[in-house]
N, C-alpha and C positions, 0 to 999 in steps of 0.2 A: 826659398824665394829668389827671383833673379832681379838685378838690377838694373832699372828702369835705364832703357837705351837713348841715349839724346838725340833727336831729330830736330831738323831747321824748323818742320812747321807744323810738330807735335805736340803737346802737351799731355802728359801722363801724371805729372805732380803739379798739384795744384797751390795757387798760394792762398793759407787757411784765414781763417779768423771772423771778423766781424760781430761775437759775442753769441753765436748760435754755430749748427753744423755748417758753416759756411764756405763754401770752396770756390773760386776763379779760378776758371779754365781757360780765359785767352783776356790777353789785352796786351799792348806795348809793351811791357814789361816781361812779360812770358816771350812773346816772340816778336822781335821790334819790327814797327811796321805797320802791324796789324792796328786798325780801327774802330776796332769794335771788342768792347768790354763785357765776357759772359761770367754771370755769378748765379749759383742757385744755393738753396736753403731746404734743409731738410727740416720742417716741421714736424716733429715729433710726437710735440704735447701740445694743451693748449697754451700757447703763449700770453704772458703778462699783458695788462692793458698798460700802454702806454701813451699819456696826455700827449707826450711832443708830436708823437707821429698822427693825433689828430690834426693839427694846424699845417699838417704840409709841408711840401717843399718842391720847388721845382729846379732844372738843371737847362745848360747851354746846349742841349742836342737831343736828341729825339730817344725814346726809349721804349721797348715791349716789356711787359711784364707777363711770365706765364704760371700759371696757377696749376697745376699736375696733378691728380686724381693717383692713387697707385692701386687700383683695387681692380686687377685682370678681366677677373670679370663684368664688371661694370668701368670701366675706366673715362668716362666722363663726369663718375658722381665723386665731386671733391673728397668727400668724407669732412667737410666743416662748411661752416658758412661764415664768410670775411667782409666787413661792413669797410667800403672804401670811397673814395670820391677819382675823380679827373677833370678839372675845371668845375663847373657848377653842377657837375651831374654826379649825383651820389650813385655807388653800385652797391648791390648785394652780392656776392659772389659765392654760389654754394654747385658751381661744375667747373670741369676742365676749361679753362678760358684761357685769352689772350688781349692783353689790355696795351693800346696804342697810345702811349703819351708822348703829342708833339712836342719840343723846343719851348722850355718858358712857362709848361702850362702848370701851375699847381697841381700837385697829386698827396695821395697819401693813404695807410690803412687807420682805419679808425680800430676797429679790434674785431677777433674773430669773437663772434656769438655764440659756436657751437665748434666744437671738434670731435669727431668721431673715430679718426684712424689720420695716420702718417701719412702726407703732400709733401710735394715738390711746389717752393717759389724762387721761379729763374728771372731778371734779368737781364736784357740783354740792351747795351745801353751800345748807339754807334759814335763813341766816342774812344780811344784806347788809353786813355788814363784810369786809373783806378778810383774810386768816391765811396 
């Protein structure tokens, strides 16, 4: 295996963590400057319900959240279904989506309902600190 070549405005090694398959690929810390903070999560299994991430949370800057399908041949059908809110509007979320939350507004996953197969949850926050 060769070792990963350093470029000004590449990232190849990600910084890991967050208590799942969790990787960051860009934010001020990786390449300074940059404003905009990308994380995704490889969902595996079904994951534990957790109480806190029902009550929410919200952040000082705008953020997409993208919910990933990985199944080639149908790649809009999530393979789960994820019970979430954004402000007062609950979502059900069982396809390839893309969720818009402005500056300020409450969000959060209540828990997934069903899982059928391994997803992508990316996002991507325009902010360049890390959270």
């Amino acid at each position: 295996m060769t070792e990963a070549k350093k470029y000004r405005y590449l990232v190849t090694v990600p910084i890991k963590g967050h208590g799942m398959p969790s990787f960051t690929y860009m934010n001020n810390e990786l390449i300074p400057g940059c404003n905009i903070d990308i994380m995704y999560n490889w969902i595996l299994k079904m994951p534990n319900y957790n109480p806190d991430m029902a009550s929410g949370h919200s952040h000082d800057y705008d953020e997409v959240i993208l919910n990933i399908g990985m199944d080639p041949n149908n790649p809009e059908d999530l393979g789960a279904e994820i019970d979430g809110f954004t402000g007062d509007e609950k979502q059900i979320i069982d396809r390839t989506s893309a969720i818009f939350i402005p500056r300020n507004v409450v969000h959060g996953v209540v828990r997934w309902n069903k899982f059928e197969r391994p997803h992508i949850q990316m996002a991507i926050k325009l902010t360049g600190e890390s959270s």
